[in-house]
SEMIMAR-252099 format. One record per residue (C-alpha): x, y, z. Coordinates in nm, 2 decimals, always signed. Example, Ala and Ser with C-alpha at 12.3 -4.5 7.8 and 13.67 -1.06 7.14 Angstrom:
+--------+--------+--------+
:     c1 :     c2 :     c3 :
+--------+--------+--------+
:  +1.23 :  -0.45 :  +0.78 :
:  +1.37 :  -0.11 :  +0.71 :
+--------+--------+--------+
***
This chain:
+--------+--------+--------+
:     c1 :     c2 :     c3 :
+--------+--------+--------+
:  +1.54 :  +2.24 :  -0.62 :
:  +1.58 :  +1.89 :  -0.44 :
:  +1.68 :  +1.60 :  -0.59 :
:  +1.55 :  +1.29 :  -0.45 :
:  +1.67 :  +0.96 :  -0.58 :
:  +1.44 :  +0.69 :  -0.53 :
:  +1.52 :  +0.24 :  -0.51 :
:  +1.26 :  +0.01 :  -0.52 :
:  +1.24 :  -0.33 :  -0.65 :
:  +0.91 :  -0.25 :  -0.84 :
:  +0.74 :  +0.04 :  -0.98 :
:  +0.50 :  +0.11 :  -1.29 :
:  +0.27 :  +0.31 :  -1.37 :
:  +0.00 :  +0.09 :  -1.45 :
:  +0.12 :  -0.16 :  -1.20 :
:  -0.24 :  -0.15 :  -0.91 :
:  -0.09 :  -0.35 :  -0.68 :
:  -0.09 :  -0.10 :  -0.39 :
:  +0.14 :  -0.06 :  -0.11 :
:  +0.50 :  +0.11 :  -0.18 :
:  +0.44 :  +0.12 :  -0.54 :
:  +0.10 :  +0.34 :  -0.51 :
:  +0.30 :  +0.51 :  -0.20 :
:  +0.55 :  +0.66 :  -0.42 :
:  +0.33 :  +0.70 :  -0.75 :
:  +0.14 :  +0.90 :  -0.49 :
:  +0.39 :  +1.11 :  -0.36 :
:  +0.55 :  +1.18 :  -0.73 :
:  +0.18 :  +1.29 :  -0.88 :
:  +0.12 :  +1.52 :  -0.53 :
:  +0.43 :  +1.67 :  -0.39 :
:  +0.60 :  +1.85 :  -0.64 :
:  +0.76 :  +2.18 :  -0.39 :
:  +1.08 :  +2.23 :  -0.53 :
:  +1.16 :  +1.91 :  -0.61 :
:  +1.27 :  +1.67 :  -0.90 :
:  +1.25 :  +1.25 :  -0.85 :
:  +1.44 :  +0.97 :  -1.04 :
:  +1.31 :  +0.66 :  -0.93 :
:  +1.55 :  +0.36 :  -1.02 :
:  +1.37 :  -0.01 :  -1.02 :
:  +1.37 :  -0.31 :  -1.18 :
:  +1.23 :  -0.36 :  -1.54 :
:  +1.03 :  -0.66 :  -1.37 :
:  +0.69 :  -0.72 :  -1.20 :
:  +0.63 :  -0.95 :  -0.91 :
:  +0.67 :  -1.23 :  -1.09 :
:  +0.99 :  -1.18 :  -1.24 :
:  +0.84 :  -1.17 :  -1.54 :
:  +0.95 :  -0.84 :  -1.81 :
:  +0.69 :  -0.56 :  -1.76 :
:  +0.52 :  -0.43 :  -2.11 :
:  +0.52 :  -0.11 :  -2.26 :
:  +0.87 :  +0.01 :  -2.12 :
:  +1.18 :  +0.11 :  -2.24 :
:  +1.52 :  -0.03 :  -2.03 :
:  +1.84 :  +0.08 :  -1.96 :
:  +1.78 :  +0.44 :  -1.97 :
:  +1.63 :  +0.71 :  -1.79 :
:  +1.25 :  +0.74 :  -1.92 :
:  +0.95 :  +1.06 :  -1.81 :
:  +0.71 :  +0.99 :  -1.63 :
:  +0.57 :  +1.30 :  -1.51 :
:  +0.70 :  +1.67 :  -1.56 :
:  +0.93 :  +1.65 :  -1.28 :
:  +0.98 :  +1.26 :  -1.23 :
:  +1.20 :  +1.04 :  -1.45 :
:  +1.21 :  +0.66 :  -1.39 :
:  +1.52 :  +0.39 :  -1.45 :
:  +1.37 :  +0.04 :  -1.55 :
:  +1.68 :  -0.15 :  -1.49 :
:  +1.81 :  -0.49 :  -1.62 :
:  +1.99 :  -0.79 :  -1.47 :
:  +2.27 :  -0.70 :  -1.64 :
:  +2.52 :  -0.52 :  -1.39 :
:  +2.23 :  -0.36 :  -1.18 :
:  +2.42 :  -0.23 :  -0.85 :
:  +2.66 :  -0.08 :  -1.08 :
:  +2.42 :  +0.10 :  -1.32 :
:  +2.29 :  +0.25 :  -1.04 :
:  +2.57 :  +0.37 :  -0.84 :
:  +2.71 :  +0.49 :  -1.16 :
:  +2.39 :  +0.73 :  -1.18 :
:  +2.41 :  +0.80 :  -0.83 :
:  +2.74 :  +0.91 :  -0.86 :
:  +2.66 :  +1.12 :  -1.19 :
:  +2.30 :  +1.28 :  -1.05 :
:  +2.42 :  +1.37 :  -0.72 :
:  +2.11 :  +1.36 :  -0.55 :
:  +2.06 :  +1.53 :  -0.25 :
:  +1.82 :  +1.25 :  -0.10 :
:  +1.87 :  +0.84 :  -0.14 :
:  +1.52 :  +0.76 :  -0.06 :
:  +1.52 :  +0.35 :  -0.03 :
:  +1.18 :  +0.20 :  +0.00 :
:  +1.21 :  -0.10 :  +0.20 :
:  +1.47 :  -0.31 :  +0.37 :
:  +1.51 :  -0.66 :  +0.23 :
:  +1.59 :  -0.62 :  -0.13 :
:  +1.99 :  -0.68 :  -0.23 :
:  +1.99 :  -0.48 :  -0.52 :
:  +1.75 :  -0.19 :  -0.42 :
:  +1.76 :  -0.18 :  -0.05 :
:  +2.08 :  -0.31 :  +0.07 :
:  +2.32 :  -0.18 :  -0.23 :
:  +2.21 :  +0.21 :  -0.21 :
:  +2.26 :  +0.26 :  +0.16 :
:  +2.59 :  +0.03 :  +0.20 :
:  +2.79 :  +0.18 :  -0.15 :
:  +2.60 :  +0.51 :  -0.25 :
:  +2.73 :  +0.80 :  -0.14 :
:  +2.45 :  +1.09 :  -0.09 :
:  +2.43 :  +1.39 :  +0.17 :
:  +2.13 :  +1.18 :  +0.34 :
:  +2.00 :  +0.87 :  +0.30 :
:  +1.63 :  +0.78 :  +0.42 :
:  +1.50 :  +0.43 :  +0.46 :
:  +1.12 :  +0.37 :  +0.47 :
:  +1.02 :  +0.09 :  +0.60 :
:  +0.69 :  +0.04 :  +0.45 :
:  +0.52 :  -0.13 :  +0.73 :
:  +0.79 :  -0.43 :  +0.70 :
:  +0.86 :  -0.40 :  +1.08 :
:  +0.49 :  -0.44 :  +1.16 :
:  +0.40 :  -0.74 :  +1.37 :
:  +0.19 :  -0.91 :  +1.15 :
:  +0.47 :  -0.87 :  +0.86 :
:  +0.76 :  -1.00 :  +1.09 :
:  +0.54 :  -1.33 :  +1.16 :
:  +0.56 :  -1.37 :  +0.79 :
:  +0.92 :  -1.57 :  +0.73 :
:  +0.99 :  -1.46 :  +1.11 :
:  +1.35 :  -1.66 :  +1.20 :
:  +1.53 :  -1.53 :  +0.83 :
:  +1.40 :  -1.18 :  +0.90 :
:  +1.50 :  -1.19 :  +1.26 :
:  +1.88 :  -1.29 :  +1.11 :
:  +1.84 :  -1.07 :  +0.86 :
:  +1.82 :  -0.78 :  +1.11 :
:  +2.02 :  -0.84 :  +1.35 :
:  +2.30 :  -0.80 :  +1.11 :
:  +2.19 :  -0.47 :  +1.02 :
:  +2.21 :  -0.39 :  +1.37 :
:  +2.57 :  -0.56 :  +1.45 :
:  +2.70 :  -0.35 :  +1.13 :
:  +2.55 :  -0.03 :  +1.29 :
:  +2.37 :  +0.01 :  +0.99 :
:  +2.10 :  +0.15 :  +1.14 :
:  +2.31 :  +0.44 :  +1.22 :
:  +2.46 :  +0.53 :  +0.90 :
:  +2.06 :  +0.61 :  +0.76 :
:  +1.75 :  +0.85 :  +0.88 :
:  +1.40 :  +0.65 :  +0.87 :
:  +1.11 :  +0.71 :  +0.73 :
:  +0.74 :  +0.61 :  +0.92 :
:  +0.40 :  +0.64 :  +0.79 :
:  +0.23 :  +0.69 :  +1.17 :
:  +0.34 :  +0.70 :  +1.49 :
:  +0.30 :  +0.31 :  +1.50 :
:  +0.54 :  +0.24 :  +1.26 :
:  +0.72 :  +0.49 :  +1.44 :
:  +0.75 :  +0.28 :  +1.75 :
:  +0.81 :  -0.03 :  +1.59 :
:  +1.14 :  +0.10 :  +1.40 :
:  +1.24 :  +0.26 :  +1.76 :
:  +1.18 :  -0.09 :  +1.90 :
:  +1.40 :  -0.25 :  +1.62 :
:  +1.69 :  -0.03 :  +1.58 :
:  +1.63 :  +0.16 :  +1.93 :
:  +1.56 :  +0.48 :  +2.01 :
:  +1.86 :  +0.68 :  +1.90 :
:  +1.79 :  +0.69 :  +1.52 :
:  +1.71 :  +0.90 :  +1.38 :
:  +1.28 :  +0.87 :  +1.22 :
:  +1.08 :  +1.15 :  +1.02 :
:  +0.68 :  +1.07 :  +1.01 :
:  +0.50 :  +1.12 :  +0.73 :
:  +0.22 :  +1.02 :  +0.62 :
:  +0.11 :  +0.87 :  +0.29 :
:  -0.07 :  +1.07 :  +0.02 :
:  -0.37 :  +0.85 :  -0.13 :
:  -0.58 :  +0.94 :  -0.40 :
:  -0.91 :  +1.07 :  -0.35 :
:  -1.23 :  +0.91 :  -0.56 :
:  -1.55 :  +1.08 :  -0.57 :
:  -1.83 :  +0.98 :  -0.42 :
:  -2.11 :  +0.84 :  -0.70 :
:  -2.48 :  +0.81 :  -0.66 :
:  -2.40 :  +0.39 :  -0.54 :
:  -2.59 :  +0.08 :  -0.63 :
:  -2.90 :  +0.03 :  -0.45 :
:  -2.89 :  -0.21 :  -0.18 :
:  -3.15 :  -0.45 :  -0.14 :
:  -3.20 :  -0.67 :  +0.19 :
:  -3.07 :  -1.01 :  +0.19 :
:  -2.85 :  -0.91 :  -0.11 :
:  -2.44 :  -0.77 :  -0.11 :
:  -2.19 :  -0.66 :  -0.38 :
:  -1.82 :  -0.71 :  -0.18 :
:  -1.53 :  -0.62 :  -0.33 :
:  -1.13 :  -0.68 :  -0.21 :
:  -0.83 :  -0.48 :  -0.43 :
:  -0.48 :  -0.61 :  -0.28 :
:  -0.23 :  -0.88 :  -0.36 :
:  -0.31 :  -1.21 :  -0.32 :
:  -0.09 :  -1.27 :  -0.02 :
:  -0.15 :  -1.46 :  +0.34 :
:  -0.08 :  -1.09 :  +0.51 :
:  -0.42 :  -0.98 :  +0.33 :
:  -0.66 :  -1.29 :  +0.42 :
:  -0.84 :  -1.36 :  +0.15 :
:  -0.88 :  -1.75 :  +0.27 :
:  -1.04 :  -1.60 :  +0.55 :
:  -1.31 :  -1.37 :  +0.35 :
:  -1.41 :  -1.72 :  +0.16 :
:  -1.43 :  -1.92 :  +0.43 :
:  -1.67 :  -1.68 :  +0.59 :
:  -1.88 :  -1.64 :  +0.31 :
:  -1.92 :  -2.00 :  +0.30 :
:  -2.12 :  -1.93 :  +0.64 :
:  -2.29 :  -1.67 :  +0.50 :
:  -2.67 :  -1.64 :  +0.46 :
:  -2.74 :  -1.37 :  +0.24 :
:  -2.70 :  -1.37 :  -0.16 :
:  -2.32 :  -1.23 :  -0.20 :
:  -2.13 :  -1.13 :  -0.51 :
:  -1.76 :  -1.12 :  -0.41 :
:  -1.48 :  -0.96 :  -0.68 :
:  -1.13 :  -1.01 :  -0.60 :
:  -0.90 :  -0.79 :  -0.79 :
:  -0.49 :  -0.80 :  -0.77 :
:  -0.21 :  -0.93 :  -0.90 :
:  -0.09 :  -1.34 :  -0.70 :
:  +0.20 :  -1.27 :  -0.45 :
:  +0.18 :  -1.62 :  -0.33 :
:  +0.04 :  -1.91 :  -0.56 :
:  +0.05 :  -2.15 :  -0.28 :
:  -0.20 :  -1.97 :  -0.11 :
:  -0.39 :  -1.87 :  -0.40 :
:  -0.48 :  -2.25 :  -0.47 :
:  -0.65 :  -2.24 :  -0.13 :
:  -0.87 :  -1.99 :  -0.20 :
:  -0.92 :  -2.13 :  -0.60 :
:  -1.02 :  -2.44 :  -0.38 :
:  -1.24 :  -2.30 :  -0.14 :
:  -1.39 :  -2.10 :  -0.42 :
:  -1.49 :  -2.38 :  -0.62 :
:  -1.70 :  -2.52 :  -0.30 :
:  -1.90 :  -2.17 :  -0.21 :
:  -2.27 :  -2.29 :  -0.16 :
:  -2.50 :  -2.11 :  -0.47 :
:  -2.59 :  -1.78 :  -0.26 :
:  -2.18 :  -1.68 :  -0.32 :
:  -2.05 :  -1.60 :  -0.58 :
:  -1.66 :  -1.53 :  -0.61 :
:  -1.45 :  -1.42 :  -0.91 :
:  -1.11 :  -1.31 :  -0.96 :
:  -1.04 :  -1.09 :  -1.24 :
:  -0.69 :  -1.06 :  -1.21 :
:  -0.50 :  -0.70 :  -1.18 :
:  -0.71 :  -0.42 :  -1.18 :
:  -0.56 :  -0.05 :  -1.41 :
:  -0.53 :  +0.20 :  -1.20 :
:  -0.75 :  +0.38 :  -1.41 :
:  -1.04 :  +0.18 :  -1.36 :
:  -1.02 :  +0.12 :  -1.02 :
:  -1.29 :  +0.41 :  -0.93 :
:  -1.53 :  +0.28 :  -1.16 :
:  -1.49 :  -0.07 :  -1.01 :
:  -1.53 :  +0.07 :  -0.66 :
:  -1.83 :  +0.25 :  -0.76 :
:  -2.01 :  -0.03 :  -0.89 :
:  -1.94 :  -0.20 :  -0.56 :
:  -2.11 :  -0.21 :  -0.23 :
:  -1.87 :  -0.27 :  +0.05 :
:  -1.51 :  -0.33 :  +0.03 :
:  -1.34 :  -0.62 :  +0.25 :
:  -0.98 :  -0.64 :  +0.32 :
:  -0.91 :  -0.79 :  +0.70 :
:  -0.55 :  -0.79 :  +0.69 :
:  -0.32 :  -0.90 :  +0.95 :
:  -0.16 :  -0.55 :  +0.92 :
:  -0.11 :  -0.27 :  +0.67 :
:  +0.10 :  +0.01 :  +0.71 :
:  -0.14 :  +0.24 :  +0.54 :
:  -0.39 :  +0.08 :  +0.31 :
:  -0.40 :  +0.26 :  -0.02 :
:  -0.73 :  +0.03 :  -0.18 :
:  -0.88 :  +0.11 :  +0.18 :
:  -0.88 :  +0.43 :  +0.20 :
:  -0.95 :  +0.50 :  -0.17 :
:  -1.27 :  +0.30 :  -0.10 :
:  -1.38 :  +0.54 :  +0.18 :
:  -1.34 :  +0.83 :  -0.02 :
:  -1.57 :  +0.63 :  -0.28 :
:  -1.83 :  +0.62 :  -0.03 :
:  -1.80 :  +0.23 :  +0.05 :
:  -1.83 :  +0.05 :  +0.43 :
:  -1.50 :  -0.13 :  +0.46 :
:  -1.46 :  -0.40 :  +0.70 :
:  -1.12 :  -0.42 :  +0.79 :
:  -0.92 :  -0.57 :  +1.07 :
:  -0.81 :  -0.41 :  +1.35 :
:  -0.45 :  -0.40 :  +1.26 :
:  -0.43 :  -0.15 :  +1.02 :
:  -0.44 :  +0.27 :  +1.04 :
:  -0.86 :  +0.33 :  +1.04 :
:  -1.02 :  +0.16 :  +1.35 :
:  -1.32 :  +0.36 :  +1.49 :
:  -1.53 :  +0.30 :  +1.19 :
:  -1.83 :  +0.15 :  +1.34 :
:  -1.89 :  +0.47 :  +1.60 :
:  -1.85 :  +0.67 :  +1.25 :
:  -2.05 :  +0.44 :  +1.05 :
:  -1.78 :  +0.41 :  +0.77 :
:  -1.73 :  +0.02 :  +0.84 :
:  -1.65 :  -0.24 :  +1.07 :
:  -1.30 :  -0.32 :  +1.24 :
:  -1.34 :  -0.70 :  +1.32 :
:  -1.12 :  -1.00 :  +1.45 :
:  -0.96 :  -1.20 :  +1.18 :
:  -1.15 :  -1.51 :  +1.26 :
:  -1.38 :  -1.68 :  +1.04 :
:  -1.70 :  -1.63 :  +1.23 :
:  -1.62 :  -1.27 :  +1.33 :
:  -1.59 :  -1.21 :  +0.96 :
:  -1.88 :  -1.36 :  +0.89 :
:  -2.09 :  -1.20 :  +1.09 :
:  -1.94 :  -0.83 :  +0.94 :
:  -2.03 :  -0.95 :  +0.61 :
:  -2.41 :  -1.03 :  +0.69 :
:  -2.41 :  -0.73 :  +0.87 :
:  -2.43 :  -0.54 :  +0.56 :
:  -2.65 :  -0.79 :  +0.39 :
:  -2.91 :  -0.74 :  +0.60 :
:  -2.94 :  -0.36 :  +0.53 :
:  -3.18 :  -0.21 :  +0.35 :
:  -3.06 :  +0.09 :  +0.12 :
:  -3.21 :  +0.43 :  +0.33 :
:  -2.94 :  +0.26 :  +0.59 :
:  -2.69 :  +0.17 :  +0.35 :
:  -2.71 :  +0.52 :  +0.21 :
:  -2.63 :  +0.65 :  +0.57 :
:  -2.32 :  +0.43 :  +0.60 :
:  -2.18 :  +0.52 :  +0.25 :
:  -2.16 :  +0.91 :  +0.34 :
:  -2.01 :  +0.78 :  +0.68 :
:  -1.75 :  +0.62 :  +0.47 :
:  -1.67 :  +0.96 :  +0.27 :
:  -1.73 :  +1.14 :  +0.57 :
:  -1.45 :  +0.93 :  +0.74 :
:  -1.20 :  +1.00 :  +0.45 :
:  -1.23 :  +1.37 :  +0.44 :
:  -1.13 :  +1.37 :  +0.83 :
:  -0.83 :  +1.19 :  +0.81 :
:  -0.69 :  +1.35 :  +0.54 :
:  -0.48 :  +1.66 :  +0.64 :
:  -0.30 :  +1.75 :  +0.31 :
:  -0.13 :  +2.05 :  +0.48 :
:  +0.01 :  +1.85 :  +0.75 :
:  +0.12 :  +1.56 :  +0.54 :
:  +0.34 :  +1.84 :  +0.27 :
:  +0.46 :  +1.99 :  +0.59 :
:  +0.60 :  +1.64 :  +0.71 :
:  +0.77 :  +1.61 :  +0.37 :
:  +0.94 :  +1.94 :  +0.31 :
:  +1.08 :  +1.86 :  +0.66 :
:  +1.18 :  +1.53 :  +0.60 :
:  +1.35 :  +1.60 :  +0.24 :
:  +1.46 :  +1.94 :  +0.40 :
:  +1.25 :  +2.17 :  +0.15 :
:  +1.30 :  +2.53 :  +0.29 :
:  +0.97 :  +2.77 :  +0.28 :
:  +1.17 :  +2.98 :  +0.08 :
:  +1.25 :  +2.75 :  -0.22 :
:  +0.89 :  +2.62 :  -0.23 :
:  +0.68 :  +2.66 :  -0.57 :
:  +0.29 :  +2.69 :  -0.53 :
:  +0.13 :  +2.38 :  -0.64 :
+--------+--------+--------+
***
């Protein structure tokens, strides 16, 4: 039995937020081959603000073989080298790279047999523009203290792959592997009537994920559009531009934010939808996205994240991140009538069954957290 000792800055089980903290609630519910997880975080959301309904300072369940550490301000580097030191983990799995406390502390002071670094699509182009000159400093002192050398990585494709090569260079050490999503079923849908589209977006409210961008294209929009934004505010700058832009939609939109969306109502939500839209300026895998394939919704998407090819498979459309572009992707579905809608939603489920190779992806793992065939359980 493995022990893998997981840091990163948030993670909660009701927390939708997607991205690393679904990426690792993922892998924790899925991958359970001779293996045990403590996850250590912070007892905080995105906000900084205290997150409801846990307990502190100690190590808590959260599945049958996962136990979670919602740490404190108080002396946090030390709690958790302290546990480190007592567990003994054979793996330090640190999710992400920016993060004092969770990233930087574990693979500088903890001592493990291996230490694994995942990225999480930080190194991505579109993610480096984002703060580019302190991120830029920020790495290039990981790479004058050979840091870089004293951890494996972890990529999601073989994209990710080549942009940690290109960072750190092509000696380190990188295991691919790729995410494990959840998989909705794929409901009867709501009719689609011409001239009429239900659009829904599930992400953080970030510049990375272009929400400005979906509301200004609406605005050009001719068909009658119901638009529900779910997910927590990353950025509340940016937010007020879209609450802005929102309050000037011409009466054929219609935009609402409901906040945060449970995890266990995001397939209900999806299902009541007709096409999700998320046109970010990059993901490393895209959690919402591909949930909302396996739902049986079009996504239109940019064409900087994981699933391009969508239009030849009639599962979406992979558009340019400008405002007319966008546009025209949204009408595009608004103009269809529901025997051709129909078509499109088993193109979307279609495309999720295809893309998911669940063997492959537990392979990757017991490699990467050196699982031996003989020590695996059947799960």
């Amino acid at each position: 039995m493995k022990t893998v000792f997981i840091t990163i800055p948030w993670f909660h089980p009701a927390y939708k937020a997607g991205g690393p903290i679904q990426s690792i609630a993922n892998l924790v519910n899925n991958f359970t081959e001779a293996v045990e997880y403590r996850i250590f975080c912070s007892n905080t959301d995105l906000d900084k603000m205290p997150m409801a309904n846990i307990e502190t300072g100690k190590w808590v369940p959260y599945n049958s073989h996962t136990q979670v550490w919602y740490a404190g301000t108080h002396k946090r580097s030390e709690i958790l080298l302290e546990e480190v030191k007592k567990i003994r983990p054979d793996i330090l799995y640190i999710i992400g790279l920016y993060d004092w406390h969770f990233n930087m502390v574990p693979l500088l002071f903890c001592k493990t047999l291996k230490k694994i670094v995942s990225v999480r699509g930080m190194l991505h182009p579109g993610a480096m523009s984002q703060k580019a000159f302190k991120k830029k400093i920020y790495l290039a002192g990981w790479k004058v203290f050979g840091l870089q050398h004293k951890t494996a990585f972890h990529a999601t494709d073989e994209k990710e792959k080549m942009h940690i090569s290109k960072m750190f260079g092509k000696q380190v050490i990188i295991y691919t592997a790729a995410n494990f999503p959840r998989v909705f079923k794929m409901q009867d849908g709501v009719f689609k009537t011409i001239g009429n589209l239900k659009l829904i977006s599930i992400a953080l409210i970030s510049p990375m994920k272009n929400h400005l961008q979906v509301l200004q294209a609406l605005a050009g929009c001719t068909n009658i559009i119901e638009y529900n934004i779910y997910g927590p505010v990353k950025d509340k700058g940016y937010w007020q531009l879209c609450v802005a832009l929102i309050e000037k939609l011409p009466p054929n939109i219609k935009a609402v934010y409901h906040g945060d969306l449970p995890p266990d109502q995001v397939e209900r939500t999806l299902n009541e939808s007709q096409v999700f839209i998320l046109p970010s300026k990059s993901e490393n895998f895209g959690h919402a996205i591909y949930e909302a394939f396996s739902a049986g919704l079009p996504v239109i998407t940019s064409k900087t994240t994981p699933w391009n090819g969508l239009m030849e498979k009639q599962a979406g459309i992979n558009t340019e991140t400008e405002v007319a572009a966008i546009t025209d992707a949204i009408d595009y579905f608004g103009n269809m009538e529901n025997e051709e809608y129909v078509k499109w939603r088993a193109g979307a489920a279609a495309f999720a069954n295809t893309e998911l190779d669940s063997f492959a992806i537990r392979t990757a793992y017991r490699e990467m957290f050196s699982i031996l065939p003989d020590t695996m359980k059947t799960t």
